[in-house]
C-alpha positions as CSV (number, residue, x, y, z in Angstrom):
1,X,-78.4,23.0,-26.0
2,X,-76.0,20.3,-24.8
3,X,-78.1,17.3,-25.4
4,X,-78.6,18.3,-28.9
5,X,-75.0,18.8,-29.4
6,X,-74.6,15.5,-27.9
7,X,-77.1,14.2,-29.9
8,X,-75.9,15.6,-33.0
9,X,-71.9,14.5,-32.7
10,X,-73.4,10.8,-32.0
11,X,-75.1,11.2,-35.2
12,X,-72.0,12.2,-36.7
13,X,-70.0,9.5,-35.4
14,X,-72.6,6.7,-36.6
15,X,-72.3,8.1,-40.1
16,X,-68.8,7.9,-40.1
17,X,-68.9,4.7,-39.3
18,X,-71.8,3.5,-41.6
19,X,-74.0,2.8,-39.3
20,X,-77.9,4.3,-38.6
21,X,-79.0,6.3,-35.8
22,X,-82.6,5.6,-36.3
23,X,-82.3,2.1,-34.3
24,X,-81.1,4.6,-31.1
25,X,-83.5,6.3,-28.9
26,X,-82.4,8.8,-27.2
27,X,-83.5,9.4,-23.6
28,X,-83.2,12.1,-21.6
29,X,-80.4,12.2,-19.1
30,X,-80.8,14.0,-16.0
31,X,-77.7,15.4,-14.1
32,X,-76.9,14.5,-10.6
33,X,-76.4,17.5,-9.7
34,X,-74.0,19.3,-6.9
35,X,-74.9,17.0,-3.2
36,X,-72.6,17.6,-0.3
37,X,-73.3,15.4,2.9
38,X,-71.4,16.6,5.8
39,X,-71.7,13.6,8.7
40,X,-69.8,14.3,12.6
41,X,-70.6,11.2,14.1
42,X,-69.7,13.2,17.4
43,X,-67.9,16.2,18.3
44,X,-66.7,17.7,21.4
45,X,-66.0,21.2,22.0
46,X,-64.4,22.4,25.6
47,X,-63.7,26.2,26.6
48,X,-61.0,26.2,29.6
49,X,-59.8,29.0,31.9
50,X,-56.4,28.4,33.6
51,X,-56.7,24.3,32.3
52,X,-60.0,24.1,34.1
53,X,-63.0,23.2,31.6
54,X,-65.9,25.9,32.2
55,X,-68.4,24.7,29.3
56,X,-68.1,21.4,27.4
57,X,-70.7,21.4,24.4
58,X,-70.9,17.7,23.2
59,X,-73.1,16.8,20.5
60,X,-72.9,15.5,16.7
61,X,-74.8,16.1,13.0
62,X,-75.2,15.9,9.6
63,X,-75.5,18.0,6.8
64,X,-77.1,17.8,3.0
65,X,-76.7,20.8,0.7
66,X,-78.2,20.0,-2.7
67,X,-77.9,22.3,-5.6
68,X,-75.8,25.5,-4.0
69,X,-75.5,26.7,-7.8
70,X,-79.4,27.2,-8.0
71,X,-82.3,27.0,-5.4
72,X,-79.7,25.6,-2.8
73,X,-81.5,23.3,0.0
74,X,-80.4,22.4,2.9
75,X,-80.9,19.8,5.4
76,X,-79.3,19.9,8.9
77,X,-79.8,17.7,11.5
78,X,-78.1,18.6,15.2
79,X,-78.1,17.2,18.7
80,X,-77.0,19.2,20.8
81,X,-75.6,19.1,25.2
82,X,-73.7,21.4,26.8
83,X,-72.8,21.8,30.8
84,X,-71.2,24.2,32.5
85,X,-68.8,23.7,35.6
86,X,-70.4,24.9,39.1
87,X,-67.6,25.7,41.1
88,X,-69.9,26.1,44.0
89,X,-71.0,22.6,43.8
90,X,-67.8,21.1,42.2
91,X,-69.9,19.8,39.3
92,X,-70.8,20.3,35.6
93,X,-74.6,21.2,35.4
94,X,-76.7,21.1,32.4
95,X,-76.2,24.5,30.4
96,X,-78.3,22.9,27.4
97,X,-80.1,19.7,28.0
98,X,-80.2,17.5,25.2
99,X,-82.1,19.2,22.3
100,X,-83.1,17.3,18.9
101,X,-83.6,20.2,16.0
């Protein structure tokens, strides 16, 4: 219904100004749509008792969500670490090795 209105208040305007519209084709446009791309090059996120880290999950992603107004799809891409602080070997130990998903 828009492109025809489009189409039809072109046609208007090229009469108005004395001019043809049978030299124009008209082609179809195609809308971009709605894209978001979220992108964390890195994030770091720490959970401390008493100012003593216990877990530290490291990792970074990104995100596409294409068309949320319709058949939304979604694209996520995460890597993922997190360690945990031993207190009985003074250490962080893997909690979650390095996962790609």
């Amino acid at each position: 219904y828009l492109r025809q209105a489009a189409q039809s208040q072109l046609q208007e305007s090229m009469k108005l100004l004395g001019r043809e519209t049978d030299m124009f084709a008209f082609r179809q446009i195609e809308p971009l749509g709605q894209t978001l791309i979220l992108a964390l090059d890195s994030f770091k996120l720490t959970l401390e008792a008493d100012y003593e880290p216990l877990v530290v999950v490291t990792g970074h992603s990104t995100c596409k969500v294409k068309d949320w107004g319709g058949a939304m799809l979604v694209d996520l891409d995460l890597s993922l670490e997190a360690n945990y602080y031993s207190y009985t070997l003074g250490t962080f130990e893997p909690l979650l090795e390095q996962v790609e998903v």
